[in-house]
Structure formats: structure tokens, C-alpha cells
C-alpha positions in Angstrom: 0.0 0.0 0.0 1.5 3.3 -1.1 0.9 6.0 1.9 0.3 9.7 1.3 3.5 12.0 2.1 1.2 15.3 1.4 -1.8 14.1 3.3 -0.8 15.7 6.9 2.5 17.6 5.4 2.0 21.4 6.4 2.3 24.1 3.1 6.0 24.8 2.0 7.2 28.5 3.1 7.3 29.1 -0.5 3.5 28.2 -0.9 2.7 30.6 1.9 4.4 33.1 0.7 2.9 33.0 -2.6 -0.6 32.9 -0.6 0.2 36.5 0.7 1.6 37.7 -2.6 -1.7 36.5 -4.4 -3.7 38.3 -1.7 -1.3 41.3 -2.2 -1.9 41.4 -5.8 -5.3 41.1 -5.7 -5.2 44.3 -3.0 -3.3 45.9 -5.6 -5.8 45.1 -7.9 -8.7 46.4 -6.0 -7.0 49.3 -5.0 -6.2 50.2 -8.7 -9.6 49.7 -10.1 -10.9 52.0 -7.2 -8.5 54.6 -8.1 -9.5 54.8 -11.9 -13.0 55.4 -10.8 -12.1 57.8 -8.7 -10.3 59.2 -11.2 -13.3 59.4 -13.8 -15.5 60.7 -11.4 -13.1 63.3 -10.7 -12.6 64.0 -14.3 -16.9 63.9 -14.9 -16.9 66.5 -12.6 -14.3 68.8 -13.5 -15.9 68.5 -17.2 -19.1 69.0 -15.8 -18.1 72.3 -13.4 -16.2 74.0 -16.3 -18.9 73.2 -19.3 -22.2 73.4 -17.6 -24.0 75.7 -16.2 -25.4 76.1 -12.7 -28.6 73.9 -12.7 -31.8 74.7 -11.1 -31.2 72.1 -8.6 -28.5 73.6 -7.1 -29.7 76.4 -6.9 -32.4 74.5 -4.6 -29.7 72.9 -3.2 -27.7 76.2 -1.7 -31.4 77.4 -0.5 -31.8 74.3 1.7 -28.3 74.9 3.2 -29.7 78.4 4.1 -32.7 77.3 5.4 -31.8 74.0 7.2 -28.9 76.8 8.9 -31.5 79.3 9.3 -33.5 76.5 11.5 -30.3 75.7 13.4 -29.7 79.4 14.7 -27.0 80.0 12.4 -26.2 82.6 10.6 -23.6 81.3 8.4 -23.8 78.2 5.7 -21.4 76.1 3.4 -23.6 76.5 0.2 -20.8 74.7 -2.5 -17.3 73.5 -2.8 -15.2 72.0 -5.6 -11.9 71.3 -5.9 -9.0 74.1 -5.7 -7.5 72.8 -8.4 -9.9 74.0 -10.5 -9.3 77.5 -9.7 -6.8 78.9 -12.2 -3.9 79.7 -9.4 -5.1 76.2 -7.7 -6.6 77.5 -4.9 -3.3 80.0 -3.6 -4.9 83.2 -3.8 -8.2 81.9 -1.7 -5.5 80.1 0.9 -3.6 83.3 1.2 -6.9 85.8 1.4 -5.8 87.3 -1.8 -8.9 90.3 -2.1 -8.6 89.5 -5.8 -9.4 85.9 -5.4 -12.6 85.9 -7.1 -10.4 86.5 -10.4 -9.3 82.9 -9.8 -12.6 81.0 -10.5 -14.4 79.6 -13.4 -16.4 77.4 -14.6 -19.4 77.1 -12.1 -17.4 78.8 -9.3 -17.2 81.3 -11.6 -21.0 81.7 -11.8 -22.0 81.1 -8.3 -19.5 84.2 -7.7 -21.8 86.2 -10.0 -25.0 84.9 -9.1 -23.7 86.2 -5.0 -22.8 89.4 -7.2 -26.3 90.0 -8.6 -28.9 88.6 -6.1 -27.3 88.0 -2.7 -24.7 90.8 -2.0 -27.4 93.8 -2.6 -30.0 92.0 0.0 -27.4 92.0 2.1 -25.8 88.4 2.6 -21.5 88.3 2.3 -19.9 85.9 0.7 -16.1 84.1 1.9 -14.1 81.4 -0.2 -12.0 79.1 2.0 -10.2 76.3 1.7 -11.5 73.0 3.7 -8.8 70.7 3.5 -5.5 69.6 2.7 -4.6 66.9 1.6 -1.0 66.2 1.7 -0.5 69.8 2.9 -1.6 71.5 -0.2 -4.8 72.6 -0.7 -7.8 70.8 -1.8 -11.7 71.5 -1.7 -12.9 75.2 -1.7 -15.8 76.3 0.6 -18.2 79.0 -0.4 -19.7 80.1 3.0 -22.7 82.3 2.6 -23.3 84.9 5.6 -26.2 86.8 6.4 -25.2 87.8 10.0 -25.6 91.5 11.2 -22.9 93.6 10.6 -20.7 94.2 13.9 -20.9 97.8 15.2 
């Protein structure tokens, strides 16, 4: 009767170590495929933000803020944010309070800016750019905070 040698033989280090690089390489994987849709998201809505205009909806959108703020006893909301990198400096002149930052947007920015222009400044709300986060230490998502608190005597 021939016996089994592999029947209660343990895996070879090699075997396991080819078990961890198959798991890392199918990490790898995963992590990849994530990245490239992050990536086309990102890209969607860069396209999106510099060829379309503002949409009804968010316009809805930014009055909810206001409103749900408004309920909370606050006098200031974050109505929109986008990425500083589609500002033309990248964000610098918002990070570093630049009075001229305005001059950096486009795209939808661009528009909210003016819509704040026509209809919010003259019934008296104020309107700041900030950025949110940084990721990596350089900037990364712009805030548009819309203000409608009394002015301090």
C-alpha cells in the first residue's frame, strides 16, 4: 500500500508566501480599479463644473443649506465646494486671502460668484471662499460660505 506523504504535510514557506503575494496582488488590484474610478468621477466633474451651467437644482440645493442653517440658529452656511484645483492659481490666492481671489474661478465657481454678485450681496448676505482641507499639505476643496449675520458695530 503506497501512503500519502502530502496528506498531513504542512504548506512549504514558498506556498505561503505565494498565498500573501496572491492576496497582495489582488489588493493591488482592487485598489487600482478604485483609483480609476475615482479618477473618472473626478474627471466627470471637472468637465461638468467647467462646461455646464449652474442647474436649477443647485440652486435648490444652496437654499436648503440656508434654510436648514437658518432653522439651526445660524447665521452662516457652506452652500458649495469644488476642488482648488480648478481654480486657475489652484486654490493660492483663496488660501492666502488674496482680495482679488474671485479672479481665480471659473467654470461654475465662476457663476455662483456672480449669481452672490447680482442677487445676494445687494440683500445684504456676504460671501467668503475658504479652503477645507489639505490633503498632503496643499490645498484641496474650496468652501463657499454664505453669511447673512448682522454687521458688527
Amino acid at each position: 500500500m503506497a501512503e500519502n506523504k502530502n496528506a498531513g504535510t504542512p504548506p512549504s514557506a514558498q506556498d505561503l508566501r505565494m498565498q500573501i503575494l496572491q492576496r497582495e496582488m489582488e489588493e493591488m488590484d482592487k485598489d487600482r480599479r478604485l483609483r480609476t474610478i475615482e479618477e473618472e468621477k473626478h474627471a466627470d466633474f471637472a468637465a461638468d463644473f467647467l462646461k455646464k451651467q449652474v442647474t436649477e437644482e443647485e440652486i435648490a440645493i444652496v437654499r436648503r443649506l440656508v434654510t436648514n442653517a437658518v432653522k439651526a440658529g445660524k447665521f452662516e452656511a457652506m452652500v458649495y465646494s469644488f476642488p482648488s484645483e480648478l481654480c486657475t492659481d489652484s486654490g493660492r490666492a483663496i488660501n492666502s486671502g488674496d482680495r482679488d481671489w474671485p479672479q481665480t474661478l471659473q467654470g461654475k465657481a465662476k457663476e455662483f460668484f456672480d449669481r452672490y454678485q447680482q442677487h445676494g450681496k445687494p440683500q445684504g448676505y456676504k460671501l467668503k471662499a475658504m479652503i477645507i482641507n489639505f490633503p498632503g499639505g496643499v490645498p484641496g476643496d474650496v468652501g463657499f460660505f454664505l453669511n447673512w449675520a448682522p454687521d458688527k458695530a
